[in-house]
N, C-alpha and C positions, 0 to 999 in steps of 0.2 A: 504493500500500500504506500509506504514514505516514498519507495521507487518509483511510484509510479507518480505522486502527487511532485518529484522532484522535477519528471519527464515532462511533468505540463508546465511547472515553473520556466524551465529553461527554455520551453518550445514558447510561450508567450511573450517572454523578454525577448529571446531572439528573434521574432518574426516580426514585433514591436520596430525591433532594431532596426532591421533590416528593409521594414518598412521603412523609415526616417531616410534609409542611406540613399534606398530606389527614388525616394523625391530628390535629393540631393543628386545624383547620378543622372535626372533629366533636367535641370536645371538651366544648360542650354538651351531647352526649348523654350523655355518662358523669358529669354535674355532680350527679346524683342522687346516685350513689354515692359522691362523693366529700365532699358535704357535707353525705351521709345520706338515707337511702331515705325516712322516716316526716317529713323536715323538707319534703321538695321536692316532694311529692302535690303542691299549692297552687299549682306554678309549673311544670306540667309543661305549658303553651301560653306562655310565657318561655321555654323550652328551647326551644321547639319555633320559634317567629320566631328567636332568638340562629341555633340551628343551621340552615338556613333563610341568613340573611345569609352567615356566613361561609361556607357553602359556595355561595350564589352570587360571593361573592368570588373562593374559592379553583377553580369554574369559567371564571369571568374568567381569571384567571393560566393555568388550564391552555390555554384554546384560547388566548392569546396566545403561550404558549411552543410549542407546536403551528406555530399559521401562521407562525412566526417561525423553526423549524427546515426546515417546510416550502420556506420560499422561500429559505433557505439547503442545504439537503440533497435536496428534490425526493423525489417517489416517482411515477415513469411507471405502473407499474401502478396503482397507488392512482387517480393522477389521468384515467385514462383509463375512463370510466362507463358500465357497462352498461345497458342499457336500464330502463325501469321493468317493463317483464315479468319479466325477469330474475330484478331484487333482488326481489320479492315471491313467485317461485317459488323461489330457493333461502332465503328466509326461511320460508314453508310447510315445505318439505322439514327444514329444520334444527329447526323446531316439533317436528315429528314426531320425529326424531330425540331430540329433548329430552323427550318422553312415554314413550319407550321405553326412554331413560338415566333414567328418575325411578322407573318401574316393577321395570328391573332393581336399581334401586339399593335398592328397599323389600325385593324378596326375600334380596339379600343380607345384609342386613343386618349392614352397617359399623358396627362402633361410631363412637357419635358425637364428632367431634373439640371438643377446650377451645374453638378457635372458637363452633363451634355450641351447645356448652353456654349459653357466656355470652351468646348472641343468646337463648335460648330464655330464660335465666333476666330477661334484662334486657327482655323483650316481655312477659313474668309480672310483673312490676313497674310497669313504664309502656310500655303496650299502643300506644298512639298514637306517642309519640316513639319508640318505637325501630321499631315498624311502618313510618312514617312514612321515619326513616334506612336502614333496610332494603331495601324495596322502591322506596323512589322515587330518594333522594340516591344510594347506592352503586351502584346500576348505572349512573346518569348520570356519576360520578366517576371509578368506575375504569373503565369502558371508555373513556373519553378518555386515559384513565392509560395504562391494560394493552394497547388495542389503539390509539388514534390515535397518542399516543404514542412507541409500541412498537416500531410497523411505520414511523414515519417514521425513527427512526435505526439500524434492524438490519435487515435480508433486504431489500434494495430491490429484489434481481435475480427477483422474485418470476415474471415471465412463467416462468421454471422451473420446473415442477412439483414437482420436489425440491427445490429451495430454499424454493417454497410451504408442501412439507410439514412441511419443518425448522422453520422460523417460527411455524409451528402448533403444532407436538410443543412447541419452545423455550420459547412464549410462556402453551402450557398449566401447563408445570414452573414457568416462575418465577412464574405467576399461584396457585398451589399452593403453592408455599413461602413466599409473604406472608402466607398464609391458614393453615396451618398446618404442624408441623414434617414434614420432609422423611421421613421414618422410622415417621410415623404410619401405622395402619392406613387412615384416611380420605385418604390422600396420591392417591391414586387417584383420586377423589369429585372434588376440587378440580381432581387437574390434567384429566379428563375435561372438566370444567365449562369451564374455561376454553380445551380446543381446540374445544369448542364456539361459542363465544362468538368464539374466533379466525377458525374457517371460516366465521362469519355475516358476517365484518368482512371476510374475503377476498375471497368469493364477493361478497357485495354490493355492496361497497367502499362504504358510508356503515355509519357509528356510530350513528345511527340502529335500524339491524335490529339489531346486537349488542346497544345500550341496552334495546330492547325484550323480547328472547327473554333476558338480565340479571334485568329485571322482573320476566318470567313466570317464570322457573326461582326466585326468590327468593317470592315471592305463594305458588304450591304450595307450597316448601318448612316454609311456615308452618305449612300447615295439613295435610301426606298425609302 
């Protein structure tokens, strides 16, 4: 029990952490606004290598702290790999599932959360660098964040299909409440997103398939 209550101690300080570093590591992208939109046209491919570096940096840091909780805390499910049939049929199926979550989400139409404003407003300005952090760097980033992670220091007992599903429900909420406030009408939108993105990570078990269907959910969200 103290072992285990230590595992969550240390998993929440470090993903805490490492949240702060991954804001700190895009920091680039927001150098327009901070030292003026009409100055920084001119150096918006300087942004774009800067931002670029430190988040190959701050990649490094994560998959070290990653294989380095790994070979101290272990996860049997994780490491025990489904075939390659497998992970590209429940990545299909979670496709799917994710045209069907982008569809229903257009009819209802959620207002749209301060997050998403400010992506839209700041892709209206410099189309490339935030495109660019958007759809490529942020799915590569937080799914090592939100689900490798995630799943190495909380739910290890995952062969339990209840415990599967808590992990998933868990890791959609807190993926949802970094994105935006818990109370919002869009609170839904997010944590939806991110049990999607969690059952791509379970079923698979490579970051890979969640990276990608990350991707594609952020690419459409551009543009429908």
């Amino acid at each position: 029990m103290k072992a285990r209550i230590s595992r969550y101690v240390i998993g929440i300080i470090t993903i805490w952490v490492m949240l702060f570093l991954y804001q700190t590591s895009q920091l680039p992208v927001h150098m327009p606004e901070l030292i003026g939109v009409s100055e920084s046209r001119d150096y918006q491919w300087l942004f774009i290598v800067l931002v670029t570096i430190t988040s190959i940096l701050f990649v490094w840091l994560e998959l070290y702290t990653i294989d380095d909780a790994r070979r101290y805390y272990g996860n049997a499910y994780i490491e025990r790999q489904p075939t390659r049939n497998h992970k590209w049929l429940m990545f299909g199926i979670m496709v799917l599932i994710l045209i069907v979550f982008i569809i229903v989400q257009h009819f209802i139409k959620t207002p749209e959360s301060e997050n998403q404003k400010m992506v839209v407003k700041a892709i209206t300005e410099f189309p490339i660098l935030n495109i660019y952090g958007v759809v490529v760097l942020a799915p590569i980033i937080e799914e090592l964040l939100f689900r490798r992670l995630f799943f190495v220091f909380f739910f290890k007992g995952m062969d339990n299909p209840w415990i599967r599903g808590l992990g998933i429900i868990t890791n959609g909420l807190f993926f949802a409440s970094v994105h935006t406030s818990l109370f919002s009408p869009g609170m839904w939108v997010y944590t939806v997103m991110g049990m999607l993105f969690a059952t791509t990570y379970v079923t698979t078990k490579n970051v890979k398939f969640s990276i990608a269907l990350h991707m594609l959910n952020n690419l459409v969200a551009l543009f429908y």
